[in-house]
C-alpha positions in Angstrom: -1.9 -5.9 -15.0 -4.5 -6.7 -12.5 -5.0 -9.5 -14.3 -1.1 -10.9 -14.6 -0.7 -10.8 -11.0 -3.8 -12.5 -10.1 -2.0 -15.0 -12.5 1.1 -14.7 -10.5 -0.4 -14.9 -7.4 -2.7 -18.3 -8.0 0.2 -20.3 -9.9 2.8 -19.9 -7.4 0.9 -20.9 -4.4 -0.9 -24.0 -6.7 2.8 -24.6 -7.7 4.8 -24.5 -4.5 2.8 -24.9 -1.5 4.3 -21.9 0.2 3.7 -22.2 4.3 4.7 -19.0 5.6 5.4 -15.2 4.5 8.4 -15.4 2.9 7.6 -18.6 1.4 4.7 -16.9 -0.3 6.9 -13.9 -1.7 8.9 -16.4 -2.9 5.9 -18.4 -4.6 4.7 -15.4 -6.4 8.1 -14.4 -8.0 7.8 -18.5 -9.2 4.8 -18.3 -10.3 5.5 -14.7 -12.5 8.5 -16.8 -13.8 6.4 -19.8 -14.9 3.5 -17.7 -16.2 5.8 -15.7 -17.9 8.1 -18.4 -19.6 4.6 -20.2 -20.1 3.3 -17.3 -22.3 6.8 -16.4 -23.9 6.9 -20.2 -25.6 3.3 -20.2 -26.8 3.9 -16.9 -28.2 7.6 -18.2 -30.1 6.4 -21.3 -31.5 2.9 -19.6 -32.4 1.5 -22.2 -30.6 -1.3 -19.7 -29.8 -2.1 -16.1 -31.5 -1.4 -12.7 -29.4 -5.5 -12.4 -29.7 -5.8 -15.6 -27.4 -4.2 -14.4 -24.4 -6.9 -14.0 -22.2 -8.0 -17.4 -23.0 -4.4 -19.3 -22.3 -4.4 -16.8 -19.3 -7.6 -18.0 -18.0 -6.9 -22.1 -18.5 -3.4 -21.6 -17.3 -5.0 -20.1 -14.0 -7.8 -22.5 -14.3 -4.8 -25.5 -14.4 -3.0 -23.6 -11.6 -6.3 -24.0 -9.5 -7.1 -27.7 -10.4 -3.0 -29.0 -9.0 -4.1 -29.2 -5.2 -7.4 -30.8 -5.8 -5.4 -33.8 -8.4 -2.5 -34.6 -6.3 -5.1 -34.9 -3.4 -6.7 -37.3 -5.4 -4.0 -38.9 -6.5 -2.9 -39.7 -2.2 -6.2 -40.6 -1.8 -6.6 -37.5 0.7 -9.3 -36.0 -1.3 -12.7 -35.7 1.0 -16.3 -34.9 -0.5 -17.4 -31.5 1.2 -20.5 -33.4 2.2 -18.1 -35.8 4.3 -16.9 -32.9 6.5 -19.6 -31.6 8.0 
C-alpha cells in the first residue's frame, strides 16, 4: 500500500505539474488513475506476469521521475548542477 501511493504520489506530480494544494490533491487522484489503468492493461493483455509487479511498479515510478528532467531537455532549459552554483 505504502508502496501504491508512493506510486500515486510521484506520477501525478511528474504528470501534471500541480502548482498549489488543490492542484496536488488533484495530481495524486491522476496519477492513482494512470497507475492504476497502467497496471490493469499489462495485467489483461499478459503483457507482464502478476510476479513482476514490483518491477513494472518501480520503472513506471522510475519513468514518472525521468518526465521533468526530458521535456527540460527537450526546451533547452536543462542546466548541469555544476552550472548553478
Amino acid at each position: 500500500m505504502i508502496v501504491m501511493g508512493l506510486a500515486s504520489v510521484i506520477i501525478g506530480e511528474g504528470l501534471f505539474r500541480p502548482r498549489g494544494v488543490t492542484a496536488v490533491l488533484f495530481a495524486v487522484v491522476g496519477g492513482t488513475f494512470a497507475y492504476r489503468l497502467f497496471l490493469g492493461i499489462a495485467l489483461r493483455y499478459n503483457w507482464v506476469s502478476p510476479s513482476n509487479l514490483k518491477l513494472i511498479t518501480a520503472l513506471l515510478v522510475i519513468t514518472a521521475l525521468a518526465i521533468p528532467y526530458v521535456q527540460k531537455k527537450i526546451r533547452r532549459e536543462w542546466i548541469p548542477p555544476a552550472v548553478r552554483m
